[in-house]
N, C-alpha and C positions, 0 to 999 in steps of 0.2 A: 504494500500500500504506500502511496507517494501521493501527497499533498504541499500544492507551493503558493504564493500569493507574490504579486512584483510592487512596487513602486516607487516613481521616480520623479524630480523635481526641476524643473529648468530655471539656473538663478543669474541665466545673460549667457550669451555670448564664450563659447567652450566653459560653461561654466555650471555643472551641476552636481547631484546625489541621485543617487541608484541604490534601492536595498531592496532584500530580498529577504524571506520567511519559507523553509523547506521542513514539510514533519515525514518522516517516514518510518516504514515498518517490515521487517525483513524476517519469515521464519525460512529454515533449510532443516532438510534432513537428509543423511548420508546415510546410504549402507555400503560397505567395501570389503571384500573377499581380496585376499593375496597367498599367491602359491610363491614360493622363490625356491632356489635352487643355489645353494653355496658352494665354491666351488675353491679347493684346495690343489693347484696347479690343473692336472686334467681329469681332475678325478673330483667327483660329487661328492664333497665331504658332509652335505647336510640339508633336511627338508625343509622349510617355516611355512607354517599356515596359519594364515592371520583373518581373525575376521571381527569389524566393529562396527559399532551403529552411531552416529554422532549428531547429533540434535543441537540448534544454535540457533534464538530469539536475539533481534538486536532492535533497538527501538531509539530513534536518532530527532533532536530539533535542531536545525543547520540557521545561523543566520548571517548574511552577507551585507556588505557595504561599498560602496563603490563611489567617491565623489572628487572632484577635480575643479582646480581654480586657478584660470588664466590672468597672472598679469599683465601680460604684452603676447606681440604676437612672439612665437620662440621662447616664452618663457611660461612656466607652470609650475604647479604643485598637486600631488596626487594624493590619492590615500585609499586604501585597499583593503579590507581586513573581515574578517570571518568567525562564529563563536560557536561552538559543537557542545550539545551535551547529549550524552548519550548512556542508555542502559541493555546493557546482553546478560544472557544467560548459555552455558552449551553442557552439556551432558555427554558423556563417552563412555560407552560399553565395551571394552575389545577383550579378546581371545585369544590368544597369541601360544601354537606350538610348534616343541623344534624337534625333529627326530631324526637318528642317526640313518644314511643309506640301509641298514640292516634292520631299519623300524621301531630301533631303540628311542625313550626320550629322552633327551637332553638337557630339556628346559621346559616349563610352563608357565602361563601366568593370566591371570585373569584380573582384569582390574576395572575400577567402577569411578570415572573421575566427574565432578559435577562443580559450576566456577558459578558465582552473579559475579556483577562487576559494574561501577559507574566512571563514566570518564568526562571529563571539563578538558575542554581544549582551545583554542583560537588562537590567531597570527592577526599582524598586523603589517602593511610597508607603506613606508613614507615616501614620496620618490620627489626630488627638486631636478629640473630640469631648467638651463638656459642655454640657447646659441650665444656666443660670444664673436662671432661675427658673419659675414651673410656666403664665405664660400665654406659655409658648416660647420668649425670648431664650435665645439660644445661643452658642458662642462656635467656630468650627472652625480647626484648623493641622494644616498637611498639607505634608508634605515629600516633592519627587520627585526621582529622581535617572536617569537611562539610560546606557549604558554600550553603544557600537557601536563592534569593533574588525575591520575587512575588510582581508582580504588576495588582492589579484588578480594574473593571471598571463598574459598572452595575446601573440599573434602573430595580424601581420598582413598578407597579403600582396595587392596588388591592380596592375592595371595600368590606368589608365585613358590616356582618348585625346581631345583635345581637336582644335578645332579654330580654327586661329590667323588671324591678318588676312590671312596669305597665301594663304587659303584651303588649307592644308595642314592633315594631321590628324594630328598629334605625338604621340607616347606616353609616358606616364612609369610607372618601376615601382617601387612601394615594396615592400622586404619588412624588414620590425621586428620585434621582442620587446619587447613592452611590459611594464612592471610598475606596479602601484598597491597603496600599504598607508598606513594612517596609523588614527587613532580616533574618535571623537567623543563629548563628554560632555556633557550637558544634565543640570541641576539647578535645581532651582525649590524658593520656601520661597512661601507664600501665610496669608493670615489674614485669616477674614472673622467679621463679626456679623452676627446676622439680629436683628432685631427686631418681632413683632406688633405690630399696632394697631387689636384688637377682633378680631372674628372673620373677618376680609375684609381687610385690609390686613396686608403683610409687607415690612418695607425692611432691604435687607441691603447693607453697607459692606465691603468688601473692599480688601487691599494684595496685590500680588507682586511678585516678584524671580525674571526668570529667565537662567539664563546659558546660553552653549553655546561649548561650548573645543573645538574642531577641529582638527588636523593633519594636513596630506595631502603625501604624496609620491609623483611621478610620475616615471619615469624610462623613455625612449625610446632604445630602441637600432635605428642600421640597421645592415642585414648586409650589405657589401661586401666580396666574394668572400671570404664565409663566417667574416668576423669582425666581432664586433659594435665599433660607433663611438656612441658617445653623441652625440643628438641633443638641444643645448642648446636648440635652439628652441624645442622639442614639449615639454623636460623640465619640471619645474617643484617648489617645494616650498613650503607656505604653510603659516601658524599661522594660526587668526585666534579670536577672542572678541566675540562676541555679546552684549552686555547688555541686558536691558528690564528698566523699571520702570512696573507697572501701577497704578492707584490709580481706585474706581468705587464706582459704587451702581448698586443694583436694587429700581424698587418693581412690589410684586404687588396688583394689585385683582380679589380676588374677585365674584363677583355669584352669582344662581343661575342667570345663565342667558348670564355673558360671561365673559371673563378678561384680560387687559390686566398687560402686563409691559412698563416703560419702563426704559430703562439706558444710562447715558451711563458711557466708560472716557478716560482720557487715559493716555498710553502713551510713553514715552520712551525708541529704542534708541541705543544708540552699536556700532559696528562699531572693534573695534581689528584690525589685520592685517600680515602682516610676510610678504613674499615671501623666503624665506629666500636662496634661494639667490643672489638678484640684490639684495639689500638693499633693497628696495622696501618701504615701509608703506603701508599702504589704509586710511583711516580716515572713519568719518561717523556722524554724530547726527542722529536726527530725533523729532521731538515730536506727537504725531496726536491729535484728541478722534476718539472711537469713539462716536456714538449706534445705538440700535437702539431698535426698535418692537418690542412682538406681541402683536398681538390677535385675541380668538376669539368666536362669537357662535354662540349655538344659537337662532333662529327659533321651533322647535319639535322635539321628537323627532323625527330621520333627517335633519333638515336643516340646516346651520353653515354659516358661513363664517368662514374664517382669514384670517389677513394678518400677514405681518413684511418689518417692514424691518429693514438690518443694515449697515454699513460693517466694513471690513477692511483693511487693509494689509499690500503684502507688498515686502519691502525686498530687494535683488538678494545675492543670497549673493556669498561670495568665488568662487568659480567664473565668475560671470556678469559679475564688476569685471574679472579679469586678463585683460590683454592678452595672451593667450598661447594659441596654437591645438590644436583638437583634430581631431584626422585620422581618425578610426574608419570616417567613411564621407569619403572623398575627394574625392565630388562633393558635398557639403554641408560645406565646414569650418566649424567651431565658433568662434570667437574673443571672447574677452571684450572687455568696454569698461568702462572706470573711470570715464567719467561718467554710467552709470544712477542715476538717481533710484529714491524710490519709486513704488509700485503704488498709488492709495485705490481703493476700490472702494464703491458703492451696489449693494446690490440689494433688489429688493419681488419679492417671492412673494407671491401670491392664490389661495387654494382653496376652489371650491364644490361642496359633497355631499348629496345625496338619496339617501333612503333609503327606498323604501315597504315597510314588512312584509310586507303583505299582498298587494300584487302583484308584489314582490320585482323591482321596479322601482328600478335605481339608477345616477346619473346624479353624475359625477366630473370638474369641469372647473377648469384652473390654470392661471395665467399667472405669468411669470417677465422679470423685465428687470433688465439689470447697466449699468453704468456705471462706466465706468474712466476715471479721470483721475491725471495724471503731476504728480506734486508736484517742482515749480521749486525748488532751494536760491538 
């Protein structure tokens, strides 16, 4: 179910408000059977059959803002921003067994996981925009800000069965009331110039500054005959703070019949972090150039080809550093590790297109390759 309502206000001359109201209402339900087949060199070491049912209520108020104020011609001020509050529920049933190629079991596990949850969310962007003179140099600042605040709520009950060196098949049973709440705030300031050079060339300089302030609290209770006992192990609570400093250029070559964008970024985070409850700090810096390619080429009318290159980096959140495990599904624990490095990543994308008018002939072919490499501190 999806309900919206619009409206908007003209206050002159490029100068107005736009807001918007969205209520909506989303059930799903899953069912999913899986056979797999494990395989230890070329030989089937092992069966899984997996089967769960999984149910998920979400029920959402969206509200939007959109309004804009010309002082001249080339000159504005923008503002942008949007407010979520939202409530879900999901329910998981699964089955999960593992048995040896000779039909022996391995492993079993049955587990029953059921979450509510409310989330408060919204963004905001400021954007200032001025030409600083009329063959296009410009000058843009643009401020963002997000605001995620979740509150979860679940129980967990599962019994799984293992099988030990004594060839016996042990069972253990967990039943929990888990809880999760904390926020997240991400804010960025940015500031670029673009500058012409003739009718075909465009270089643009850019700074930013972004941050992301995080707090999260975990807290695991088991239920032993029917009173809850805090589970320090499972529990956990962290602050942490995210900084980057970006600083780049971008040039643009036009042609009549190519396009070509070259852009080199350097990038500097630092991770500050504080496991509260255990007095633990987590802390790293790292320093990455970012180039990227892209280019475009038209042959002739219906037919191009594209190409970009791109580098990326992705640095392991504080989730993925603590050493501290997560039990949601039993037979897969979670556990962090605090000496992840970062991610870099290459990739080239290629795409070739034809297009016949006339025979309405067309022909659409891409290739893509990544390359991950693990930066060493």
């Amino acid at each position: 179910i999806a309900l919206g309502v619009n409206a908007s206000r003209e206050l002159g001359e490029d100068r107005w408000i736009r807001t918007s109201y969205f209520l909506s209402s989303l059930d799903n339900t899953q069912d999913r059977d899986v056979q797999r087949q494990q395989l230890l060199g070329s030989e089937v070491s092992s069966l899984l059959d997996q089967t769960s049912n999984q149910t998920t209520d979400n029920f959402t108020h969206r509200v939007n803002l959109n309004a804009q104020y010309a002082f001249s011609d080339g000159h504005d001020l923008r503002l942008r921003g949007n407010l979520n509050a939202s409530s879900s529920a999901l329910s998981n049933l699964e089955l999960q067994e593992t048995r040896s190629t000779a039909g022996v079991i391995l492993n079993t596990a049955a587990t029953d996981y059921s979450v509510d949850g409310n989330d408060l969310a919204g963004s905001a962007r400021l954007t200032w925009r001025k030409r600083l003179s009329k063959n296009g140099r410009s000058v843009v600042a643009e401020a963002r800000v997000n605001l995620d605040d979740p509150d979860m709520s679940g129980n967990l009950a599962s019994t799984t069965g293992y099988r030990d060196r004594g060839d016996v098949l042990t069972y253990d049973e967990i039943v929990q009331e888990q809880s999760r709440f904390g926020h997240t705030l991400t804010h960025s300031q940015r500031l670029s110039l673009t500058q012409p050079f003739g009718s075909s060339r465009v270089l643009e300089v850019f700074g930013e500054r972004r941050a992301i302030d995080e707090d999260l609290t975990k807290s695991v209770y088991d239920l032993v005959g029917g009173t809850s006992v805090l589970n320090d192990l499972l529990s956990s609570e962290f602050e942490r703070t995210y900084t980057y400093l970006q600083g780049g250029m971008r040039f643009n070559l036009n042609t009549e019949d190519s396009w070509l964008v070259l852009g080199l970024q350097v990038q500097n985070s630092d991770l500050d972090g504080n496991i509260v409850d255990r007095g633990e700090r987590i802390s790293s810096g790292y320093t990455h150039v970012l180039p990227s390619v892209n280019y475009r080429i038209q042959f002739e009318p219906g037919r191009n080809l594209n190409f970009r290159y791109r580098t990326s980096t992705r640095e392991p959140s504080m989730t993925e550093l603590q050493p501290f495990s997560d039990n949601s599904n039993p037979i897969n624990v979670y556990t962090g590790n605090p000496d992840l490095t970062p991610e870099y990543t290459h990739t080239v994308n290629a795409e070739y297109r034809f297009y016949d008018q006339f025979s309405f002939v067309n022909v659409y072919t891409s290739a893509r390759a990544s390359y991950l490499s693990l930066i060493h501190i």
